[in-house]
TORMAR-124365 format. One record per residue (C-alpha): x negated, y, z negated. Coordinates in nm, 4 decimals. Example, Ala and Ser with C-alpha at 12.3 -4.5 7.8 and 13.67 -1.06 7.14 Angstrom:
// residues 2
REC         px         py         pz
REC    -1.2300    -0.4500    -0.7800
REC    -1.3670    -0.1060    -0.7140
//
This chain:
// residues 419
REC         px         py         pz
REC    -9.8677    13.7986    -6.0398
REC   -10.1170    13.5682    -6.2113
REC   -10.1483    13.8608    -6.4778
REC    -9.7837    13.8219    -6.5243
REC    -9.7941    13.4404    -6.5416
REC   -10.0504    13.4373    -6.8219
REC    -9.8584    13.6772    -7.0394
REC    -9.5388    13.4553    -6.9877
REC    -9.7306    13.2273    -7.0898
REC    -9.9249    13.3664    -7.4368
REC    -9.5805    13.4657    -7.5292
REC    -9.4900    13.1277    -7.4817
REC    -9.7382    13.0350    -7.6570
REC    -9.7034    13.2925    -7.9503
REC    -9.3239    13.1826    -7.9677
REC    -9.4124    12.7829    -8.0022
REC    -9.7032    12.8876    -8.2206
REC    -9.4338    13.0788    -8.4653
REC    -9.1294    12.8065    -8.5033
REC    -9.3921    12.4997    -8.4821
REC    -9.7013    12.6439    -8.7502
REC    -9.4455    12.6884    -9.0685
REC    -9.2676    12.3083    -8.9680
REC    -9.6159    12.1541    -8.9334
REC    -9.7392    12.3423    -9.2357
REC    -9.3868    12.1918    -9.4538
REC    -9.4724    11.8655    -9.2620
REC    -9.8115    11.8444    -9.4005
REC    -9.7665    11.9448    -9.7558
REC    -9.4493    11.7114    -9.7735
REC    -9.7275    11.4609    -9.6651
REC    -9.9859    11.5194    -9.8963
REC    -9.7544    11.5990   -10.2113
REC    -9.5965    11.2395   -10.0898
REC    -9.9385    11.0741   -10.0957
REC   -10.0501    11.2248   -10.4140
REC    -9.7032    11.0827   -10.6254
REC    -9.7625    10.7559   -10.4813
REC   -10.1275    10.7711   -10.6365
REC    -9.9910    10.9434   -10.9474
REC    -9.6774    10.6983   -11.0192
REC    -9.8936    10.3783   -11.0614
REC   -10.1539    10.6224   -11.2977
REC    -9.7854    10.6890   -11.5445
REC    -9.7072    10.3301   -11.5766
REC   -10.0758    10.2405   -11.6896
REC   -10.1016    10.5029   -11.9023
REC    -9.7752    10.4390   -12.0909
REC    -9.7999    10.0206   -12.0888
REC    -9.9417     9.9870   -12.4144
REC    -9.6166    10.2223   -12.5606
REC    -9.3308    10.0590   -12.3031
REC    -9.3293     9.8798   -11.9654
REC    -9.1322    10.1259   -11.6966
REC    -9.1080     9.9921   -11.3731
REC    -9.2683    10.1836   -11.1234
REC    -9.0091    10.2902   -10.8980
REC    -8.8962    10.4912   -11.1901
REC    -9.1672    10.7462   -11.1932
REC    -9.1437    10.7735   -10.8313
REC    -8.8075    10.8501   -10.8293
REC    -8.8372    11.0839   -11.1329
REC    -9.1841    11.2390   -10.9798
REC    -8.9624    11.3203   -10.6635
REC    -8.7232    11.4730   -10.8371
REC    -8.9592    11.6838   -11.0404
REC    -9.1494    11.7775   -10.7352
REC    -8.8531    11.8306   -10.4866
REC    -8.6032    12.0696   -10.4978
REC    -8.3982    12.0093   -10.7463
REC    -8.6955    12.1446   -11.0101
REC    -9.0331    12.2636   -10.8899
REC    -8.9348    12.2887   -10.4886
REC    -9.3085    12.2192   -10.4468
REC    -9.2219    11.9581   -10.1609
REC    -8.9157    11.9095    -9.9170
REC    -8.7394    11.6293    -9.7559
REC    -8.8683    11.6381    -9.3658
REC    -8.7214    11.4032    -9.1042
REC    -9.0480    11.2263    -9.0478
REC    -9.0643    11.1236    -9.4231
REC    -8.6952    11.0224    -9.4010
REC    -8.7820    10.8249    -9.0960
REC    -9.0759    10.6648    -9.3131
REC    -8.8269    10.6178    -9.6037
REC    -8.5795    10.4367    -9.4083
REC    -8.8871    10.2422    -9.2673
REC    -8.9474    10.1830    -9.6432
REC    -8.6097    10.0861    -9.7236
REC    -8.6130     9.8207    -9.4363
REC    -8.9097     9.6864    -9.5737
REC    -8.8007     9.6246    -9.9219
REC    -8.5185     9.3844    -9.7738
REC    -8.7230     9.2330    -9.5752
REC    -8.9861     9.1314    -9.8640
REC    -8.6576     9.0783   -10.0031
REC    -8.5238     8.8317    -9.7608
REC    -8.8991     8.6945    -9.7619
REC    -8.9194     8.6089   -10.1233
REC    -8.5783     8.3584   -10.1483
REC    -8.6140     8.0353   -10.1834
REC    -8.3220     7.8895   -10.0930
REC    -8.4157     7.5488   -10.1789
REC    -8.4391     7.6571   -10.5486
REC    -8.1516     7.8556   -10.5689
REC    -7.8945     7.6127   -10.3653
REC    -7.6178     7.4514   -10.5088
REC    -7.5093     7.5919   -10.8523
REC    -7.7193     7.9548   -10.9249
REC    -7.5975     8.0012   -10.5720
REC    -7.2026     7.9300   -10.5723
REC    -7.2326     8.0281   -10.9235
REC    -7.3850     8.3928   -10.8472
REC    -7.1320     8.3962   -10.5396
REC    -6.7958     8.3114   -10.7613
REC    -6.9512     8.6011   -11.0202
REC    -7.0367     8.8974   -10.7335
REC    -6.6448     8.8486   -10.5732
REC    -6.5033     8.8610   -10.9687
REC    -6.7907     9.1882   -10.9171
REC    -6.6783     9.3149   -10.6136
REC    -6.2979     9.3028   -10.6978
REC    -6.3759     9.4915   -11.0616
REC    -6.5819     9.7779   -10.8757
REC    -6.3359     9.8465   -10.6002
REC    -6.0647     9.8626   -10.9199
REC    -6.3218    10.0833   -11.0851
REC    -6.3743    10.2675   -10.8111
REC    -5.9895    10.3650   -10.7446
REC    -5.9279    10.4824   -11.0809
REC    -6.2881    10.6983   -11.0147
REC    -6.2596    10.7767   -10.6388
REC    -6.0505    11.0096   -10.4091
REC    -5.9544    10.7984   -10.1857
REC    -5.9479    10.4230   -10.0876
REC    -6.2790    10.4748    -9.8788
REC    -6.4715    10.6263   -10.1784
REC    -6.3257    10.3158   -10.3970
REC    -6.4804    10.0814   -10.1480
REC    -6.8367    10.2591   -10.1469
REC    -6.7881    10.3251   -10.5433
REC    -6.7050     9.9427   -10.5473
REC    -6.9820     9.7987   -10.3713
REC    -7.2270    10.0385   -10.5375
REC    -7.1318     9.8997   -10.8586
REC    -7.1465     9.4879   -10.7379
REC    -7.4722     9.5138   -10.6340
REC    -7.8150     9.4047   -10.7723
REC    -8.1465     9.5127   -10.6807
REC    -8.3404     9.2013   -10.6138
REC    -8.6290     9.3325   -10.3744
REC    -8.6974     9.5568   -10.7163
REC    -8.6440     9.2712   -10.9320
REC    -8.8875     9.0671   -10.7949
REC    -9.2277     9.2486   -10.8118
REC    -9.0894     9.2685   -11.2149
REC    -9.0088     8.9375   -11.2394
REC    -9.3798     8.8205   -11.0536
REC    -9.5349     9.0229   -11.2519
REC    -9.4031     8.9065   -11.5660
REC    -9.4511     8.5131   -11.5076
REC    -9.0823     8.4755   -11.4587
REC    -8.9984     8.4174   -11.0750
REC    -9.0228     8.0371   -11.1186
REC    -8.8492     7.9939   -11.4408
REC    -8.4566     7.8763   -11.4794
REC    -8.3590     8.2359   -11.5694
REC    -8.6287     8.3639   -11.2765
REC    -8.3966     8.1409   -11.0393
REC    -8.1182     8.2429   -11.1428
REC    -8.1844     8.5934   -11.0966
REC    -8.2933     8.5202   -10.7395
REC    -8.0106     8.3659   -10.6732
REC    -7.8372     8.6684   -10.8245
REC    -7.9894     8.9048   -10.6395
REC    -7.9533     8.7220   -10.3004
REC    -7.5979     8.7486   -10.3611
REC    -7.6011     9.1091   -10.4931
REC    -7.7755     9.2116   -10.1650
REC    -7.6272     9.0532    -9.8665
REC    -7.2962     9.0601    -9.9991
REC    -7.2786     9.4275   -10.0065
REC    -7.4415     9.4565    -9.6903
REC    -7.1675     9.2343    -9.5285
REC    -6.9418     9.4462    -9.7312
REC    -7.0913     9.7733    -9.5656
REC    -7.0877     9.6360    -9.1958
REC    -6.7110     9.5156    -9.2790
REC    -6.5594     9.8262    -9.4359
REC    -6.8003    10.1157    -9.3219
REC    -6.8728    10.0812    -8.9984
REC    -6.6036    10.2546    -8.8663
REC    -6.4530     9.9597    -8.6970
REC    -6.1298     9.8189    -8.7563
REC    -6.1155     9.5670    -8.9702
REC    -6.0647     9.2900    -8.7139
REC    -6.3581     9.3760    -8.4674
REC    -6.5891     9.4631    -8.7467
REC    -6.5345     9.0827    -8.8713
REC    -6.5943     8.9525    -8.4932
REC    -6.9049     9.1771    -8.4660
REC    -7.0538     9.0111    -8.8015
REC    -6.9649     8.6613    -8.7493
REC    -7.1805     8.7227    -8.4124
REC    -7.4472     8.8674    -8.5773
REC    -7.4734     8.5817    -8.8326
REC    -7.4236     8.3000    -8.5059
REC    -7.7101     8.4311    -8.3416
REC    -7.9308     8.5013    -8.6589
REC    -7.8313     8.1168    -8.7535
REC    -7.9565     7.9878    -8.4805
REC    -8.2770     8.2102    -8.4442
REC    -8.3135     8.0460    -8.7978
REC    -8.1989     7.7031    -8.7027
REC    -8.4518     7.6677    -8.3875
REC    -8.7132     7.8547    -8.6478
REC    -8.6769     7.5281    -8.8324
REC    -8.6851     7.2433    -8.5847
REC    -8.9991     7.3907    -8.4393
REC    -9.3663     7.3258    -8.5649
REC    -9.4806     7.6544    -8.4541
REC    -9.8669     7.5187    -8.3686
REC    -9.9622     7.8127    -8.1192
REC    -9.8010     8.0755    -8.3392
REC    -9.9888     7.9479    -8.6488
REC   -10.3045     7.8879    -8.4510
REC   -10.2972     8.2581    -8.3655
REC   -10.2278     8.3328    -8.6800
REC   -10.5702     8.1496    -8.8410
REC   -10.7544     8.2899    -8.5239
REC   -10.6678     8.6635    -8.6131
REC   -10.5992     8.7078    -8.9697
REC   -10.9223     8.8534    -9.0301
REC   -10.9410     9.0382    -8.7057
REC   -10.8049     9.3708    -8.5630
REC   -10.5422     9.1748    -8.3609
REC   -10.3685     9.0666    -8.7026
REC   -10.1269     8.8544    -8.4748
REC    -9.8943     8.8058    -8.7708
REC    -9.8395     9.1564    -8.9075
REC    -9.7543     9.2380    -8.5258
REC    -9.5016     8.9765    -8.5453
REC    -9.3465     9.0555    -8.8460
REC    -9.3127     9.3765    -8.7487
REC    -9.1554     9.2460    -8.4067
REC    -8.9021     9.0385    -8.5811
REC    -8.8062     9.2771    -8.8339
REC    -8.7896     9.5447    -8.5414
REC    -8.5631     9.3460    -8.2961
REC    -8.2902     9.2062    -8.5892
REC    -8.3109     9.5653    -8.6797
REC    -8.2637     9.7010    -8.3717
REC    -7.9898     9.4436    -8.2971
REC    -7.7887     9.5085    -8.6272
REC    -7.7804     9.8884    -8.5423
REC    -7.6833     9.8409    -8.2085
REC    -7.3757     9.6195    -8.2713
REC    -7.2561     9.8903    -8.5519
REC    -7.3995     9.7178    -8.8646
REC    -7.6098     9.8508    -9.1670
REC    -7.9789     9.8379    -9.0633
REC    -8.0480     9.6660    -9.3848
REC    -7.8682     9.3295    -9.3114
REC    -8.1300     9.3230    -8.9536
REC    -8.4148     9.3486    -9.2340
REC    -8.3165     9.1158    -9.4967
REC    -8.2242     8.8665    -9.1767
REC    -8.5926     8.9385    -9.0370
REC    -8.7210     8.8291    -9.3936
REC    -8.5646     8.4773    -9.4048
REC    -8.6424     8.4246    -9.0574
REC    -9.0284     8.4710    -9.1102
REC    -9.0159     8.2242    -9.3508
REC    -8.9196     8.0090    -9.1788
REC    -9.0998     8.0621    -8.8652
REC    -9.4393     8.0175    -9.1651
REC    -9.3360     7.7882    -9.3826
REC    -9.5686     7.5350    -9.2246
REC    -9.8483     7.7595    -9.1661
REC   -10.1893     7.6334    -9.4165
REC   -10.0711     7.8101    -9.7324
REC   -10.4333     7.9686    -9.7812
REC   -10.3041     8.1709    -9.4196
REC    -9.9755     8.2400    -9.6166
REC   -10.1028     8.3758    -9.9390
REC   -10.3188     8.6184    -9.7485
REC   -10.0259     8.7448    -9.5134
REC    -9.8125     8.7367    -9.8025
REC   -10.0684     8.9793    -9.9825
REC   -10.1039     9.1791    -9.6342
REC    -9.7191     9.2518    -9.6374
REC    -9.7481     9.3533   -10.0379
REC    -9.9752     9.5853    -9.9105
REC    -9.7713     9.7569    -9.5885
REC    -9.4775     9.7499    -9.7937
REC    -9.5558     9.8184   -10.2075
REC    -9.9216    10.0249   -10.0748
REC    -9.7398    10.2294    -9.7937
REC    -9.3620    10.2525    -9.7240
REC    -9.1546    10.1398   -10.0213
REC    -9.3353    10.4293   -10.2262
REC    -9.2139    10.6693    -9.9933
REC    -8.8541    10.5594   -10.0115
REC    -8.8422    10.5901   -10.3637
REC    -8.9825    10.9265   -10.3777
REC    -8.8076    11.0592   -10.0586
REC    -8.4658    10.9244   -10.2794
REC    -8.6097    11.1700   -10.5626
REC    -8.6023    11.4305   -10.3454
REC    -8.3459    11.3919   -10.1621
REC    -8.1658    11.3703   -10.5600
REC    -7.9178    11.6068   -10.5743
REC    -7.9663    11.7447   -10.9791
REC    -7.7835    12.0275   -10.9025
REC    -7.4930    11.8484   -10.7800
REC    -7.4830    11.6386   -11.0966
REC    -7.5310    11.8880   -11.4022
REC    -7.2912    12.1366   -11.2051
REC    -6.9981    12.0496   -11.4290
REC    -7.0216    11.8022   -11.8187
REC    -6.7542    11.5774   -11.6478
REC    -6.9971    11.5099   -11.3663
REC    -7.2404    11.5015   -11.6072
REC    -7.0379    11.2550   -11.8373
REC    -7.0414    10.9552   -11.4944
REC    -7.4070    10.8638   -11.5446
REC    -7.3607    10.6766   -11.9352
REC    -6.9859    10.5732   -11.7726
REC    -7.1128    10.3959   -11.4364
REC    -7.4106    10.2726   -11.6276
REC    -7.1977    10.1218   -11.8548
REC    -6.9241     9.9674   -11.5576
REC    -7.2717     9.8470   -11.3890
REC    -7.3234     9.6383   -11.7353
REC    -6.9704     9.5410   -11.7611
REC    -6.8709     9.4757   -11.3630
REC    -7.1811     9.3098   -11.2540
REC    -7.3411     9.2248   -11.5283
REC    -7.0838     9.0417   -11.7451
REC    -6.9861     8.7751   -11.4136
REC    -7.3760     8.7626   -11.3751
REC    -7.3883     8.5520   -11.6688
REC    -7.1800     8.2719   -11.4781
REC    -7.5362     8.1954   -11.3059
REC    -7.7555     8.1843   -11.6166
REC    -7.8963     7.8169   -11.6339
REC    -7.7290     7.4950   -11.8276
REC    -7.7885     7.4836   -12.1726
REC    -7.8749     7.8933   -12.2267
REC    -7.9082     8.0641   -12.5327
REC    -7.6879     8.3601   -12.5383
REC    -8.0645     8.5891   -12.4837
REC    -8.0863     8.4366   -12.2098
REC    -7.7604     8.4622   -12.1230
REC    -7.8134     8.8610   -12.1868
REC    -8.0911     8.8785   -12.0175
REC    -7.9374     8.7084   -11.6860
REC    -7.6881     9.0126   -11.7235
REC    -7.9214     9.2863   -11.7825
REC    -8.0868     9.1663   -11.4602
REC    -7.8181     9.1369   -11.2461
REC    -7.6683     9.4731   -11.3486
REC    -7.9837     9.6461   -11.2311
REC    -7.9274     9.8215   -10.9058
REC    -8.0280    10.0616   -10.7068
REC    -8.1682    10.0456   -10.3159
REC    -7.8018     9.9571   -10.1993
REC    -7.6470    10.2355   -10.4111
REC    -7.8525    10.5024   -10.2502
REC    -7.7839    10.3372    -9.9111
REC    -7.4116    10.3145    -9.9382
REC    -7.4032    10.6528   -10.1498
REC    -7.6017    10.8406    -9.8301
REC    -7.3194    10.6360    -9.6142
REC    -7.0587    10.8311    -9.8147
REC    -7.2248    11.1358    -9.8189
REC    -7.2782    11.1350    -9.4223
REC    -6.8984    11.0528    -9.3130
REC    -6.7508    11.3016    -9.6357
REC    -6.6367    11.0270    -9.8039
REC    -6.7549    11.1067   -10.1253
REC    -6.8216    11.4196   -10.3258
REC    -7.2040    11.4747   -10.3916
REC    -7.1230    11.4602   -10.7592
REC    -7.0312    11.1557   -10.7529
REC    -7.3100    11.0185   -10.5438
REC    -7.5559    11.1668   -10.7535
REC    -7.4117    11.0003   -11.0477
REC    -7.4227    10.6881   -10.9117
REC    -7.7951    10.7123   -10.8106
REC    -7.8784    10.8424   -11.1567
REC    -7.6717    10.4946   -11.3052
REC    -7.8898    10.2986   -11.0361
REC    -8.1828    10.4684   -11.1373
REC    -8.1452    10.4323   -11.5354
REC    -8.0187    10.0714   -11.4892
REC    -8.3865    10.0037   -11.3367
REC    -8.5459    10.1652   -11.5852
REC    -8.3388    10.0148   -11.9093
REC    -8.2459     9.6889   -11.7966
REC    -8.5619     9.4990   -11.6752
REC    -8.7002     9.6178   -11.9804
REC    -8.4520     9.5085   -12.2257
REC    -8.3809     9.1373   -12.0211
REC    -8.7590     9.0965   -12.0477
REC    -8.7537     9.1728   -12.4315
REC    -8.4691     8.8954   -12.4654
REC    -8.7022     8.7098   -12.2588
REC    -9.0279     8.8077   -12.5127
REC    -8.7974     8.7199   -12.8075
REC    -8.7028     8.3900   -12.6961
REC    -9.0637     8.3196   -12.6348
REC    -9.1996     8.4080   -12.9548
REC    -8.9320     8.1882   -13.1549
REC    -9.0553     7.8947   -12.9717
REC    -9.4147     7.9961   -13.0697
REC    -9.3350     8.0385   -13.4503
REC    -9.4714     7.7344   -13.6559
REC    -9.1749     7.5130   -13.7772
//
């Protein structure tokens, strides 16, 4: 009997050993091939700065897409890197939701950027029926196309000097639009709620996030700031835990009541900073740094590459008229958001900065592979499509920065010249 029992279990064993072994094995090397593009990517950029400036999510998206499937097949999407992707994605709305300040952009860049993303969101959804086969596919195709990448944006725009100038402002203010309006626009429209409930269910979700926000204010948060000073430099790191907290819970919350994930994040973001905004700033330029680190060192990385991967290629060069989508949508990205962008370029612009203001605001990209996956999931839309949308995002973040920052550079240099 106990002869019997050990052989049941060695075969056990044996089976568990033979499904397990090859998924760890594709587990690890999806891990270290990960790891090794997230090293590599920043090594591209500096090696190509002195001959032109690409951001860095472009080499990680192009890296994965080299590496992954499409190409090489050296390295394939798991779920644990998807979970760590979507972790990523969280992230880079919360930094996002982190990095507004409303103060500066209230009152014109912010109604202005609002009147421009609805002229936006109207001109996508009317691009997107003449595109799409269906209503459903006009609305993703529609609020793919009226969004704007501001949680990319703003590394770009930090690192160029330009986050606190009039055209850095209105950007933000741009970009806060470009985001959470398209995340309202998700939770409204594709949730899979009527139309009615789905309204009820956000308007609740904003109520309580409000207040969480308003009560944030009113209170001098002493002990949680004292903690904060106490452990910054200490294993407990009481303020990473409660970002993480926050940013778990609204999370948590949004998914539970049927909303996008992404609207909990870029809620959790304005709500810790709030809850810091009296903390010594010396406290917040090192947590600052410490989230910059979890989120641009760590997760972000992997949701950019993980999107390379995931890149259909295939899908996309399957047919020319496929094909022919990427220079079209880049081009309605230009036209639909960009063009009503310009409504929140600064009093008194010259028309470079008014083209840079739309070259920024037309650059897109985390929301169009978030509401493209949406479509993919629930059939919506055809993979084609998808993938030409991603590839718009993704050559709208590497062409537009770069061209808005060149206006920028031009503008510069007149001043400069000796009259």
């Amino acid at each position: 009997m106990a002869s019997s029992r050990a052989v049941a279990v060695a075969l056990d064993y044996s089976s568990f050993n033979a499904v397990e072994v090859p998924l760890m094995q594709g587990l690890s090397t999806s891990l270290v091939v990960i790891a090794l593009l997230a090293v590599a990517a920043p090594l591209a950029v500096r090696s190509l700065d002195r001959v032109v400036k690409v951001p860095l999510v472009v080499f990680e998206i192009v890296l994965g897409i080299l590496l992954g499937p499409s190409v090489l097949g050296w390295v394939q999407s798991v779920q644990f890197t998807d979970t760590l992707a979507d972790f990523g994605l969280a992230m880079l709305f919360f930094v996002a939701g982190n990095e507004i300040d409303f103060a500066l952009i209230r009152g014109r860049p912010a109604s202005r950027a609002g009147l421009g993303w609805l002229i936006s969101l109207a001109a996508g959804i009317g691009a997107g029926l003449l595109l799409g086969p269906s209503v459903e596919a006009a609305v993703i195709i529609g609020v793919a196309l009226c969004s704007t990448a501001l949680g990319t944006l703003l590394p770009i725009l930090r690192d160029a000097g330009q986050s606190r100038t009039p055209v850095g402002i209105a950007v933000t203010a741009l970009g806060a639009i470009g985001e959470f309006g398209p995340l309202v626009a998700i939770s409204l429209f594709l949730s899979g709620k009527q139309l009615g409930p789905a309204t009820g269910v956000l308007l609740g979700f904003v109520v309580l996030t409000g207040l969480a926000v308003f009560l944030a204010s009113r209170s001098r948060h002493r002990f949680l700031h004292a903690q904060v000073t106490r452990t910054l430099h200490t294993s407990s790191q009481f303020a990473v835990r409660s970002i993480m907290f926050i940013l778990t819970v609204l999370v948590v919350l949004s998914m539970t009541l049927g909303l996008d994930m992404l609207l909990g994040a870029f809620a959790a973001g304005i709500l810790w900073k709030v809850v810091i905004a009296r903390a010594p700033e010396q406290d917040r330029l090192v947590i600052e740094a410490k989230v910059d680190a979890i989120a641009f060192g760590f997760l972000v990385p992997i949701f950019f590459i993980d999107t390379g991967i995931d890149f259909d290629l295939g899908a996309l060069t399957a047919s020319p008229l496929t094909l022919a989508l990427v220079p079209l949508l880049l081009l309605l990205l230009l036209v639909i958001r960009g063009l009503p962008s310009m409504l929140a370029a600064p009093k008194g612009s010259s028309f470079a900065e008014k083209r840079a203001v739309a070259l920024f605001g037309a650059t897109g990209l985390p929301i169009i592979v978030a509401v493209t996956g949406i479509g993919q999931d629930t059939g919506i839309i055809p993979n084609g499509i998808a993938s030409a949308l991603v590839g718009a995002g993704m050559l709208s973040v590497l062409l537009f920065p770069m061209l808005a920052l060149r206006q920028r550079g031009r503008k510069a240099a007149r001043i400069q010249e000796p009259a």
